[in-house]
C-alpha positions as CSV (number, residue, x, y, z in Angstrom):
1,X,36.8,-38.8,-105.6
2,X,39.7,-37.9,-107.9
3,X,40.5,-34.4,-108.1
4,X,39.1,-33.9,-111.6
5,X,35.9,-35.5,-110.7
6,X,36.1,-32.7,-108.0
7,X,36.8,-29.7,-110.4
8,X,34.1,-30.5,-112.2
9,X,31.3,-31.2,-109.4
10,X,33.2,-27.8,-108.5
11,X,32.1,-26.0,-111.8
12,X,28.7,-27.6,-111.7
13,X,28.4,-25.7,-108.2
14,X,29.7,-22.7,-109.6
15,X,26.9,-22.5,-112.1
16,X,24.4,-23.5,-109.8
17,X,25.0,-21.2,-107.5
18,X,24.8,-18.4,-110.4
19,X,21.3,-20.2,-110.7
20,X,20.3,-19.1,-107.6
21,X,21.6,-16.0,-108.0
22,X,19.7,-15.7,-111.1
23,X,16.3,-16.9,-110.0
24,X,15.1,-14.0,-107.3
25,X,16.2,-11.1,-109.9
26,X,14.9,-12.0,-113.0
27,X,11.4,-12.9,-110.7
28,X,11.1,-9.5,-108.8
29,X,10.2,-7.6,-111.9
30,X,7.5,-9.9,-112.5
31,X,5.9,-10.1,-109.4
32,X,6.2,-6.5,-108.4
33,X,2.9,-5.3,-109.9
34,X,1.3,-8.0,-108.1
35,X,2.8,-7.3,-104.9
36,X,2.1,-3.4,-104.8
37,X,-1.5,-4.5,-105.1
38,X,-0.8,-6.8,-102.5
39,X,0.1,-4.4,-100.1
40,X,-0.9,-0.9,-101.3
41,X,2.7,0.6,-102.3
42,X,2.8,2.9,-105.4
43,X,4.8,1.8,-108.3
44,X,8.5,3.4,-106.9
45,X,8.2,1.3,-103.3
46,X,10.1,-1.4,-105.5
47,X,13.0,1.0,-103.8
48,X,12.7,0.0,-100.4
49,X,13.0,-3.6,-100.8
50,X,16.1,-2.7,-103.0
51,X,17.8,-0.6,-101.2
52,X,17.3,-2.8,-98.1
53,X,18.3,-5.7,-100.1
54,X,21.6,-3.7,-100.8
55,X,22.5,-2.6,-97.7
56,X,22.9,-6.4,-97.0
57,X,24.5,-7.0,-100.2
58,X,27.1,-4.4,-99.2
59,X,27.9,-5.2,-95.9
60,X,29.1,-8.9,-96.9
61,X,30.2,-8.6,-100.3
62,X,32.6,-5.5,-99.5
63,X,34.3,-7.0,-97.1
64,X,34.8,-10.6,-99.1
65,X,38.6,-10.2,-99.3
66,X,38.8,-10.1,-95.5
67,X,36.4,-12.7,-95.2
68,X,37.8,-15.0,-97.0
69,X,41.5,-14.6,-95.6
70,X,40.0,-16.1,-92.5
71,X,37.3,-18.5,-93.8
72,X,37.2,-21.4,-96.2
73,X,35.4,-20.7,-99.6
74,X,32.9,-23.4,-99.0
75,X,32.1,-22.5,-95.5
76,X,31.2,-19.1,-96.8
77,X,28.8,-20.4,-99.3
78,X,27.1,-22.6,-96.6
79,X,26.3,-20.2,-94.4
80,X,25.5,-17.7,-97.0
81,X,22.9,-20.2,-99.0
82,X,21.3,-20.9,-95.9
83,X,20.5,-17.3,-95.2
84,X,19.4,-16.6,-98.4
85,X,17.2,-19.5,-98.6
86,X,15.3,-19.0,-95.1
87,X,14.6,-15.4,-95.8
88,X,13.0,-16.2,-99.4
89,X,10.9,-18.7,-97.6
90,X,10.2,-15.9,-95.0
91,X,9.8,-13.7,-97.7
92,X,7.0,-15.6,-99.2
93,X,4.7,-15.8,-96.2
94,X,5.4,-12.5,-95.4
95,X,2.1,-10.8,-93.2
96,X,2.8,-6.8,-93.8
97,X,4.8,-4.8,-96.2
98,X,7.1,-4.1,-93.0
99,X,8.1,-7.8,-92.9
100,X,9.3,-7.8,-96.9
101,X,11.4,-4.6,-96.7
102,X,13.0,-5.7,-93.3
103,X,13.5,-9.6,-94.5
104,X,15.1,-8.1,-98.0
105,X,18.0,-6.8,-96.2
106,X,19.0,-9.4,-94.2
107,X,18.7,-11.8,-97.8
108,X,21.1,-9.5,-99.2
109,X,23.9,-10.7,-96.9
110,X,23.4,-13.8,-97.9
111,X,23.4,-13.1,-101.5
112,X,26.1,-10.6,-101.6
113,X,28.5,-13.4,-99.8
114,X,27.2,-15.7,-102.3
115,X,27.7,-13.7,-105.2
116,X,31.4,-12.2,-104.3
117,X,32.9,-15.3,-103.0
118,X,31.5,-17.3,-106.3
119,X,33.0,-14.3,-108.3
120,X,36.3,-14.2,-106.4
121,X,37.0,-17.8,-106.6
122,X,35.8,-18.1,-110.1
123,X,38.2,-14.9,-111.3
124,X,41.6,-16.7,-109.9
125,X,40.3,-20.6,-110.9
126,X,39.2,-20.6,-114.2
127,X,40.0,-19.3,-117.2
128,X,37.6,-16.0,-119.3
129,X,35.9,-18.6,-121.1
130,X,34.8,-20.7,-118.3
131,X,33.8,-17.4,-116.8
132,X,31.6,-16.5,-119.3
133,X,30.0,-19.9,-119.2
134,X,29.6,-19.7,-115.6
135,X,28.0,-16.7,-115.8
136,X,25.5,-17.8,-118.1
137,X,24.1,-19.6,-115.8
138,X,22.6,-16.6,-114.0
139,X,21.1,-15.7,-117.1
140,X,19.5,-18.7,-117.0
141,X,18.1,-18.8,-113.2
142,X,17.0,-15.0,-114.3
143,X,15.3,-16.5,-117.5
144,X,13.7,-19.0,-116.0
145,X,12.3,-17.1,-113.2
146,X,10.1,-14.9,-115.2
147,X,8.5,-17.4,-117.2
148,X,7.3,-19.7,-114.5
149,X,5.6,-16.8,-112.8
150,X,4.2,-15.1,-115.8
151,X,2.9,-18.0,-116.5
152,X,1.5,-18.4,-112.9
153,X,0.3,-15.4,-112.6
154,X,-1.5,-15.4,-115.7
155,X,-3.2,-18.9,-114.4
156,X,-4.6,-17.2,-111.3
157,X,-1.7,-18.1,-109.3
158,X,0.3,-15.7,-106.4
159,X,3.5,-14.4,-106.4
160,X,4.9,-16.1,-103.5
161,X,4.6,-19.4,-104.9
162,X,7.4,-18.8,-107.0
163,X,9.6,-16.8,-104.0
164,X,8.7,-20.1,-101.8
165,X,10.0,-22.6,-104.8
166,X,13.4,-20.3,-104.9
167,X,13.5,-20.5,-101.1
168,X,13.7,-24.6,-101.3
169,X,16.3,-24.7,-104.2
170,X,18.7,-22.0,-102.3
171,X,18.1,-24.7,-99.4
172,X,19.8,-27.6,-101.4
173,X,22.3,-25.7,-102.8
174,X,23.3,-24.9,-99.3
175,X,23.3,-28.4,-98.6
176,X,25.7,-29.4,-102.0
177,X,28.1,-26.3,-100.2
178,X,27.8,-28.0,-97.0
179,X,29.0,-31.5,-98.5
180,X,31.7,-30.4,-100.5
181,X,32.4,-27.4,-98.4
182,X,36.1,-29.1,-97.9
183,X,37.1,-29.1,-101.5
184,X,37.2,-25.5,-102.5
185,X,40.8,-25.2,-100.7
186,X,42.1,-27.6,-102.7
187,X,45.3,-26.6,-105.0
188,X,43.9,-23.9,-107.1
189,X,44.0,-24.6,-111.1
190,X,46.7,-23.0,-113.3
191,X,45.1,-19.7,-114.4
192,X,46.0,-18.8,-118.0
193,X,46.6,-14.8,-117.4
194,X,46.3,-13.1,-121.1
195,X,45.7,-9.9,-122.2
196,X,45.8,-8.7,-125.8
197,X,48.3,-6.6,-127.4
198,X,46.0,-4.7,-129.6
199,X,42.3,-4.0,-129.9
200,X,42.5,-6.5,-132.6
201,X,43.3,-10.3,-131.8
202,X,47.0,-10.4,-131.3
203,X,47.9,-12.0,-128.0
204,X,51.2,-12.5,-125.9
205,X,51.7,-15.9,-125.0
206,X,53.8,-16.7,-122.0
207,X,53.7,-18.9,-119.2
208,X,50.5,-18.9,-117.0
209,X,50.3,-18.2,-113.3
210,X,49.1,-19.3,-110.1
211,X,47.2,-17.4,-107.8
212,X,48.0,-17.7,-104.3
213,X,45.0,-19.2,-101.9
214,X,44.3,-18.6,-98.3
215,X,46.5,-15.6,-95.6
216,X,48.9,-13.9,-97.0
217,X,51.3,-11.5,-95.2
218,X,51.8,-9.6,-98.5
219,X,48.2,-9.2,-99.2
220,X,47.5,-5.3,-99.2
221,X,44.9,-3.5,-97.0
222,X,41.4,-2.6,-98.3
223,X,42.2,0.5,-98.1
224,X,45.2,0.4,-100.3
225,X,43.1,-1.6,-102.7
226,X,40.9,0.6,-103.2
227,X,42.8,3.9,-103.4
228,X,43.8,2.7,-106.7
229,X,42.6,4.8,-109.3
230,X,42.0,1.6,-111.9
231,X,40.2,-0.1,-109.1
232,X,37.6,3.3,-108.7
233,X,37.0,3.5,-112.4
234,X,36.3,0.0,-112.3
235,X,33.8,0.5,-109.3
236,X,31.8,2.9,-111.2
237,X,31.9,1.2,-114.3
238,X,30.4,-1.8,-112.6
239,X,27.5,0.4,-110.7
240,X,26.5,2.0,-114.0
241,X,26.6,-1.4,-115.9
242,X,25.1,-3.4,-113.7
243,X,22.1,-0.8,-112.9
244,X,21.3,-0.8,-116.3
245,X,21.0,-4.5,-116.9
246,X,19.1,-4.6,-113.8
247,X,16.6,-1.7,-114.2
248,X,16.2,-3.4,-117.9
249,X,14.9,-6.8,-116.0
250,X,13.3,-5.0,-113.6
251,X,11.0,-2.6,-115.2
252,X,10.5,-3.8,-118.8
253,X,7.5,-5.9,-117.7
254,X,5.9,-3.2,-116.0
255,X,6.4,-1.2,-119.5
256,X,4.9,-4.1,-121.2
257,X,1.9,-4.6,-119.7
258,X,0.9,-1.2,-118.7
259,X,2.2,0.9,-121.2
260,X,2.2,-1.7,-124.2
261,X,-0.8,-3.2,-122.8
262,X,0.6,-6.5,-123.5
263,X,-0.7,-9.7,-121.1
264,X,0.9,-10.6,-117.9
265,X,2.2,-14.0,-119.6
266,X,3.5,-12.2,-122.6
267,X,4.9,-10.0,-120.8
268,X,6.8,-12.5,-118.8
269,X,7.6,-14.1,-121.9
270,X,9.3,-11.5,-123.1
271,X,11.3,-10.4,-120.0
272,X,12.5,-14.2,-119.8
273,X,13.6,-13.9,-123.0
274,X,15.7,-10.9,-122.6
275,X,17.7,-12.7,-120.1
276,X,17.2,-15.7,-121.6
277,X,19.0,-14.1,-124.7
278,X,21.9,-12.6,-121.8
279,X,22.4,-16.0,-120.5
280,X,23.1,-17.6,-124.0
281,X,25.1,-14.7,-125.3
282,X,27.3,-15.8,-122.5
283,X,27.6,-19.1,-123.8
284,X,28.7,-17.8,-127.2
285,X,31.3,-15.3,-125.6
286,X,32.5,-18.9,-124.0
287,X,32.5,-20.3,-127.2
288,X,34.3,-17.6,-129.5
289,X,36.0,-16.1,-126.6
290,X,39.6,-17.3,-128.2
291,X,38.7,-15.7,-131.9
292,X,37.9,-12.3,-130.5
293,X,40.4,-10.0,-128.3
294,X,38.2,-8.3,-124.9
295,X,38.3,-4.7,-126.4
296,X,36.6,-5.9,-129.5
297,X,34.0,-7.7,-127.8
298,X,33.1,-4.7,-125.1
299,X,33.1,-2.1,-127.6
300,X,30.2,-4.3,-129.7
301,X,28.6,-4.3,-126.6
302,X,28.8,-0.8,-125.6
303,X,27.2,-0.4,-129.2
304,X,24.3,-2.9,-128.6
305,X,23.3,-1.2,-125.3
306,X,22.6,1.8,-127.3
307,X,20.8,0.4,-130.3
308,X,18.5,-1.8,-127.8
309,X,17.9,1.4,-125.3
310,X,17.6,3.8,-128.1
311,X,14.6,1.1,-130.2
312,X,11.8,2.2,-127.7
313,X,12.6,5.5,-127.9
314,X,11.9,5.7,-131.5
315,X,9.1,3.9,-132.1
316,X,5.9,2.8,-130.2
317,X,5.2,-0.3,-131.5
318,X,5.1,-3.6,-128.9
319,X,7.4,-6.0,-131.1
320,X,9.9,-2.8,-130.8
321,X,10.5,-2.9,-127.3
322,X,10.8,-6.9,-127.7
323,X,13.4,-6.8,-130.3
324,X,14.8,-4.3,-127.9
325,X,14.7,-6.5,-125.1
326,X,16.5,-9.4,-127.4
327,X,19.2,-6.7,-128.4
328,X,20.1,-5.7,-124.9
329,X,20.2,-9.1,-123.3
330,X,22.6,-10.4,-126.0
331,X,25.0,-6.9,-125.4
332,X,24.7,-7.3,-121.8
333,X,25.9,-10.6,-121.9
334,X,29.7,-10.5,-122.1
335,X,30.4,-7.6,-120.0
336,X,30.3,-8.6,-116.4
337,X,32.2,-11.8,-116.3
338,X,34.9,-10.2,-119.0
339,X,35.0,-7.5,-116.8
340,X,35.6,-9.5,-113.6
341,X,38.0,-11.5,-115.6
342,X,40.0,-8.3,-116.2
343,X,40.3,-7.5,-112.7
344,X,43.1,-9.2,-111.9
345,X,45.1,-7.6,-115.2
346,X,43.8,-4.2,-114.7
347,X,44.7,-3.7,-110.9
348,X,47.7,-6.9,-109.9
349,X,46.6,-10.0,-108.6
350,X,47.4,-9.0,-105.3
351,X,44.9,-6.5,-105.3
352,X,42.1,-8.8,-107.2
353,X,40.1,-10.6,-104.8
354,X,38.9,-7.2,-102.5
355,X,38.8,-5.9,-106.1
356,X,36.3,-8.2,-107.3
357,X,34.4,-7.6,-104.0
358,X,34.6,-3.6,-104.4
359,X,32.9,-3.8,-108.0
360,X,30.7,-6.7,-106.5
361,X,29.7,-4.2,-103.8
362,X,29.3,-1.4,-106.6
363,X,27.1,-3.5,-108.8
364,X,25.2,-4.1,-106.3
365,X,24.7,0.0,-105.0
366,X,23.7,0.3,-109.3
367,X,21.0,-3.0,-109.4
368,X,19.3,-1.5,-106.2
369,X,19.7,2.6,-107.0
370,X,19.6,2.9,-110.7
371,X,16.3,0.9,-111.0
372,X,14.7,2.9,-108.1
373,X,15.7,5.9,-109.4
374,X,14.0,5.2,-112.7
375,X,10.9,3.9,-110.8
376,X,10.7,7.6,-108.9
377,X,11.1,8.8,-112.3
378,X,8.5,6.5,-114.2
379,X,5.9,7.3,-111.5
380,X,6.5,10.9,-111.5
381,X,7.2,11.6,-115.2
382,X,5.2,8.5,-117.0
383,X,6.5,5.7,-117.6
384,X,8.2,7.2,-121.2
385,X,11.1,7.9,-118.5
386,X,11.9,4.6,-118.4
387,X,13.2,3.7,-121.3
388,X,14.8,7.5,-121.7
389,X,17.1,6.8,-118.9
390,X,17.8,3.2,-120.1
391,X,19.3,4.8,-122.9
392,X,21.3,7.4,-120.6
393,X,23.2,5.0,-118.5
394,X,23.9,2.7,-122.0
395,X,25.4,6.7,-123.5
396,X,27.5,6.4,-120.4
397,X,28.7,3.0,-120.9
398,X,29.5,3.5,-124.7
399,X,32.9,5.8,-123.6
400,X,33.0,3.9,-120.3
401,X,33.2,0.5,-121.2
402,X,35.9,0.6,-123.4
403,X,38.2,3.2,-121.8
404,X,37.9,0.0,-118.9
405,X,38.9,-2.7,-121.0
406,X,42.0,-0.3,-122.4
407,X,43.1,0.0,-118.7
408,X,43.2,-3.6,-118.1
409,X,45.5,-4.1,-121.4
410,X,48.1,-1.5,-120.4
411,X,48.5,-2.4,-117.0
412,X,49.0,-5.9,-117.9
413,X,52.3,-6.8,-116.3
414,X,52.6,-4.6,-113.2
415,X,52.0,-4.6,-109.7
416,X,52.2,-8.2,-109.6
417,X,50.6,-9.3,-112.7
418,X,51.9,-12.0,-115.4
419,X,51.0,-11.3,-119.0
420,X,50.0,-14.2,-121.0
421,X,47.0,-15.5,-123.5
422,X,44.1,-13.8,-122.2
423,X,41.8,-16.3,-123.5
């Protein structure tokens, strides 16, 4: 196969793997009020599975820069897509409440390696606007997700039907890893490095560089990474971020059907949608991703998170919290893969593959503590709480999300970095 044949089969896996990523998330939420009855947990055991789940995460995705200094991209994904795929299968015929929590953690190994080694490769392969398309993709495994087993459930169907049909797709993507598992060390593609001069849309154009694959004896220690005061920031940027759009998917069909007493397939209408709406925001940050400069596009963001979390809030009404739900996927969209495209500006590009797997790691901690947090809080306080503290991590994010993108502007340059035309 010729080697732009390969790049694209390449991309294709790329986006399918964000799928996969995709599919489990977006379908917990919906499931979750189902599976409590299930197995007798009050609404706030949701926490176990994800803090299990993260502990896994953690433990592979932190470490990804190591790991991948010794192991081949595709050999990674393999093994990591086979895991995953086993324990959803596992997952789905699970007998007690014991055998869920204990198989969530060993999934999130396979997820987090899944998820930072996509993310790493994808950060020093392709340019912001493939990113952004790539990362649609999850939005669309997490759309898609919801819907099927809204509908499902609504139908008299069980919840581990849809874990057992995820189980069997993460089993063929393991296989497409397995088969091409050989090509993701091939010469990496010329990465256009570009960060703007201003907040508006000027740009510096220079030449693009090449980011270096495989050992390297100049490579700095994990902990020199992340002693890095950018690369902390970044780290708590990404756990606040992330636990937001994450406690969003999670809970808002929960809020929907038992505080705006909406049906179950409604409801998962609405909480496809959401991420439905994130995944093609993505595609349209892809698409005008060369008319707008990164600050201009966070800061709307930042802005969206607070009109969508601030919407329920204010009024009571149902079609409120949808249109809120719309609002929020479409801010949420950009921020994550701009984010991890700024990595490599914001902290040098020999720092930005065990960077990428630090804020992987610490997106992670936010999807699993954030959302349980606000379940202790929804089950304590009523579920009111819920969209309260939606609205405190997006008044966080409004001063954080910006100050972020700034840093990876200024810094472009140093410690190893080349300007050029970010997008």
């Amino acid at each position: 196969m010729s080697r732009s044949r390969r790049s694209v089969a390449l991309v294709a896996l790329l986006a399918a793997g964000f799928v996969s990523l995709g599919l489990p998330d977006g379908m917990l939420g919906v499931a979750w009020p189902s599976m409590r009855r299930d197995f007798d947990r009050p609404l706030d055991a949701l926490g176990a599975i994800l803090i299990l789940f993260t502990a896994g995460y953690l433990a592979s995705s932190f470490g990804t820069g190591a790991i991948l200094a010794r192991m081949r991209v595709g050999t990674l994904l393999t093994i990591s897509a086979f895991i995953t795929g086993l324990c959803l299968l596992t997952f789905a015929i699970a007998p007690a409440w014991v055998v869920v929590v204990a198989v969530a953690g060993v999934a999130g190994l396979g997820a987090g390696a899944i998820d930072a080694g996509l993310n790493a490769y994808a950060a020093t392969h392709h340019s912001p606007a493939t990113l952004h398309w790539i990362h649609a993709a999850y939005g669309v495994g997490a759309a898609a997700s919801p819907l099927f087993l809204g509908h499902l459930l609504a139908r008299g169907g069980r919840w581990q039907t849809g874990y057992a049909a995820v189980g069997v797709l993460e089993l063929v993507l393991a296989g497409c890893f397995l088969a091409t598992r050989h090509w993701w060390h091939t010469p990496p593609a010329v990465v256009a490095a570009t960060l703007p001069v201003s907040p508006a849309t000027a740009t510096i154009p220079v030449q693009p560089h090449r980011v270096p694959q495989g050992p390297s004896p100049e490579r700095p220690s994990l902990r020199a990474t992340l002693g890095i005061g950018r690369v902390q920031f970044g780290i708590a940027v990404f756990f606040v971020y992330t636990g937001l759009e994450a406690a969003v998917g999670t809970w808002a069909f929960t809020l929907l059907t038992a505080h705006y007493r909406l049906p179950e397939d409604s409801a998962g209408h609405w909480v496809g949608a959401y991420w439905g709406s994130l995944a093609a925001g993505r595609v349209l940050a892809g698409v005008f991703a060369r008319r707008l400069a990164p600050l201009t596009v966070i800061r709307l963001s930042a802005g969206g998170l607070m009109v969508g979390t601030l919407l329920p809030l204010c009024l009571v009404h149902p079609a409120t919290a949808q249109l809120a739900l719309i609002i929020l996927g479409i801010a949420c969209a950009p921020v994550f893969p701009l984010l991890i495209a700024l990595t490599p500006h914001r902290v040098g590009a020999q720092h930005a593959t065990s960077a990428v797997g630090f804020q992987i790691a610490a997106a992670t901690l936010g999807q699993s503590l954030i959302p349980t947090a606000i379940g202790w809080a929804g089950r304590t306080h009523g579920l009111r709480a819920i969209p309260f503290l939606w609205f405190t991590a997006a008044a966080m994010l409004l001063l954080a999300l910006p100050a972020l993108a700034r840093l990876s502007r200024n810094h472009s340059g140093t410690r190893g970095t080349t300007p050029g035309s970010f997008f």
